[in-house]
Every structure is written in structure tokens, then in C-alpha cells.
C-alpha positions in Angstrom: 0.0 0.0 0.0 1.3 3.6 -0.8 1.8 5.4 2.0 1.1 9.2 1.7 1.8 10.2 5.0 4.3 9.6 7.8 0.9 9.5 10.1 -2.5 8.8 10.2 -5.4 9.5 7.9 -6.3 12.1 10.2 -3.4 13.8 9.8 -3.4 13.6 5.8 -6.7 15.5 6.5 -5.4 18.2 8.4 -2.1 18.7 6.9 -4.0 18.9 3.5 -6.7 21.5 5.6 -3.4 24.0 6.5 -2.5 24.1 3.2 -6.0 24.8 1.8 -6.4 27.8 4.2 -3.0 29.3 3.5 -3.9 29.2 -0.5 -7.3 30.5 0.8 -5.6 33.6 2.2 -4.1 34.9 -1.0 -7.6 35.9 -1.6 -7.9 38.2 1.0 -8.8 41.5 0.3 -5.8 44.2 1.7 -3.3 41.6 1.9 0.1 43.3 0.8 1.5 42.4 -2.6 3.3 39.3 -2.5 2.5 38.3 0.9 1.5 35.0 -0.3 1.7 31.5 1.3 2.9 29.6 -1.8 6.4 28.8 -0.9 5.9 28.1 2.5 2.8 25.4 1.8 5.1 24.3 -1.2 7.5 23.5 1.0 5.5 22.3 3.9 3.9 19.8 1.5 7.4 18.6 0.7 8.5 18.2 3.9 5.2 16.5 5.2 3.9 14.3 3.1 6.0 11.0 2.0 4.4 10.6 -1.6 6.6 13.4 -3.5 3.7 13.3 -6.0 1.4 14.4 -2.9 3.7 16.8 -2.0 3.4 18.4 -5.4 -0.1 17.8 -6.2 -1.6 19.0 -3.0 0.1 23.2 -3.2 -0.6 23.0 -7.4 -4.3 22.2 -6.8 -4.7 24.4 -3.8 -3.4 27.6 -5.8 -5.5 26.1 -9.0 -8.1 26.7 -6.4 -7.5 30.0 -5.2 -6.3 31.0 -9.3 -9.7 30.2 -10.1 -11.4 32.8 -7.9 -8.8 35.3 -8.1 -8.2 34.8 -12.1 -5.5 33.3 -14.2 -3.0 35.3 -15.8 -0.3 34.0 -18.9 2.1 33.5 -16.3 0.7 30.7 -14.0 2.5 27.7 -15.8 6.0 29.3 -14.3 4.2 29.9 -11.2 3.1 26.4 -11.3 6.2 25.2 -12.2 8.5 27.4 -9.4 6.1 25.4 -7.0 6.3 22.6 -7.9 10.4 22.5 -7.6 10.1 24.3 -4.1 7.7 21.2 -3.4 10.5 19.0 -4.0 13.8 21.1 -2.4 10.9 21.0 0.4 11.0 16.9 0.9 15.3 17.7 1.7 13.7 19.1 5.1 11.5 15.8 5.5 12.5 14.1 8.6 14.8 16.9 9.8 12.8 19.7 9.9 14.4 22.5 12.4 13.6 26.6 12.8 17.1 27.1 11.4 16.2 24.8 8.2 12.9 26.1 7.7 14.4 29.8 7.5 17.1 28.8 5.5 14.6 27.1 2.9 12.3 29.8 3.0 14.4 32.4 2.4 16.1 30.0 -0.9 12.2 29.3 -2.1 11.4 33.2 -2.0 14.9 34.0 -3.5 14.5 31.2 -6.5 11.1 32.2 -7.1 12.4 36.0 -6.9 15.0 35.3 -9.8 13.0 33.2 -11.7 9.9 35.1 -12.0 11.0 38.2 -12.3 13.1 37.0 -15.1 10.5 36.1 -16.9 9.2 39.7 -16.5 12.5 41.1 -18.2 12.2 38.2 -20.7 8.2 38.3 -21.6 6.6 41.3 -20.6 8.3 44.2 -22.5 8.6 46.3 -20.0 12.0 46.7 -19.5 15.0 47.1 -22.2 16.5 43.4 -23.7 20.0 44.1 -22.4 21.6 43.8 -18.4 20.6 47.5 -17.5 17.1 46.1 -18.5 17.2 43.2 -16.0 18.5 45.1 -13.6 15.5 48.0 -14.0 13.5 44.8 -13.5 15.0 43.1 -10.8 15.3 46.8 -8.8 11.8 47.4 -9.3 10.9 44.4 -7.7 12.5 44.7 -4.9 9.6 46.4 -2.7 7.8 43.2 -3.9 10.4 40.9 -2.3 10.4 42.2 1.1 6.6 41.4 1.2 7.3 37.9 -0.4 10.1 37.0 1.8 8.1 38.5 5.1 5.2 36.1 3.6 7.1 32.6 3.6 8.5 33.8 7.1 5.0 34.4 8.7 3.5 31.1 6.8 6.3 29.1 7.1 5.9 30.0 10.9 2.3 29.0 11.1 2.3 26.2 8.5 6.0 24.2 10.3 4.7 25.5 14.2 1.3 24.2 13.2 2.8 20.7 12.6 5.0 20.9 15.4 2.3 21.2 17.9 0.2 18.9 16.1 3.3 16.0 15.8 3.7 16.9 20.0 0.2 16.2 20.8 -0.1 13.2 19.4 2.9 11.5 20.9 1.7 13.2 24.6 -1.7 11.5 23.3 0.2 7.9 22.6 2.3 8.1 25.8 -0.8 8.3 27.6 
């Protein structure tokens, strides 16, 4: 039999539950731009879940989710593809997941998707100059963007890994009882 989780079934469920309401609040009204919880539950689901497939599927389809209400845009299939590779840098924390490791991975996700998207910008959008001044513009110009994006994997990271943490706690007081 395949197992897709370390746990229980009950823990599939609410593993799968934190993810949904982290892509839930990128729908938020007010949220800041780029405060987003998609590298942090892409990671999370890495780190979580032992079916990499899982692990991938679960962020993609959550953000399909939350794409659908907010609207899709010409970029999503990088999106969707950043994700999924933060999915899977996010199993290398499966098994020895630590405040120091999370940090470290968060702030690698947000930097990765940081160089990769706004490359893509430079690249597709035409709205900065095909030469290196050009991608710097770009790259500078996002920068205001970043801060927000990093603070967001940060704060979600924080909620999605202490989440599990006190979740992984109680049961074992619950089976040493």
C-alpha cells in the first residue's frame, strides 16, 4: 500500500486543511503584494507528506483553487512550475525539519522564485529594455515586492511548520498516555 503520509489518515486530512487555508488567504482583500503562502505550503507539503507526487499535487491544486477565484493570468505555468520544484527542495527538510532549516529554505524558495519570475518579467513582458541594465530595471523594481514575499514565507512558514509541530507533540503526549 502507498503510503502518503508519515501519520494517520487524520493527519493527511489536516495537513492537506493547513495548506487549503494558506492558499485561501491569498484571496484576502488588503493583503500586501506578495504576501503569499505559496512557498511556505510548497515546501510544507514537501516536507510532510512522503508521496513526492502528494507533495506536489496538493500546493498546485490548492493555488489552482484559489487562481480560479482570483483569475489566471499568462504566467501561472511558471508559477506552477517554481512550486512545484520548491515542493520538492521542500522533501530535503523531510525528517529533519528545524527553525534554522525552515528559515534557510524559505528564504532560498522566496529568493528562487524572486529570480526566476522576475526573469521572466524582463524576458516576456516588455517592460524593461533586452539588455543587463534592462534586467537590472526589472529586478530593482521588484525589490519592494520581495520584502513582502520573503516577510510572507516567514509568517506562513511560521504557522504552517509550528502548526505541525504542535500537532506531531500532541499526538505523541496523546500515545504516551
Amino acid at each position: 500500500m502507498l503510503q502518503l503520509f508519515r501519520s494517520d489518515a487524520a493527519r493527511l486530512v489536516l495537513l492537506v486543511a493547513l495548506i487549503i487555508v494558506a492558499a485561501a488567504t491569498r484571496m484576502m482583500p488588503g493583503r500586501p503584494p506578495n504576501f503569499s503562502p505559496i512557498e511556505a505550503m510548497a515546501l510544507f507539503a514537501g516536507a510532510v507528506f512522503a508521496s513526492r507526487y502528494v507533495a506536489v499535487l496538493v500546493p498546485l491544486v490548492a493555488m489552482l483553487i484559489s487562481d480560479a477565484v482570483i483569475g489566471f493570468h499568462s504566467g501561472m505555468w511558471l508559477v506552477y512550475a517554481c512550486m512545484a520544484v520548491i515542493a520538492l527542495a521542500g522533501t530535503r527538510l523531510s525528517g529533519r525539519i528545524s527553525t534554522l532549516r525552515v528559515i534557510g529554505f524559505g528564504l532560498g524558495a522566496a529568493l528562487f522564485f524572486f529570480i526566476v519570475t522576475n526573469f521572466a518579467v524582463w524576458i516576456g513582458s516588455g517592460m524593461y529594455a533586452p539588455t543587463f541594465n534592462g534586467l537590472v530595471e526589472c529586478y530593482v523594481a521588484a525589490i519592494p515586492f520581495f520584502r513582502n514575499q520573503i516577510a510572507g514565507v516567514m509568517v506562513y512558514s511560521a504557522v504552517l511548520f509550528g502548526a505541525h509541530a504542535l500537532l506531531t507533540r500532541r499526538s505523541l503526549q496523546v500515545a504516551a498516555a
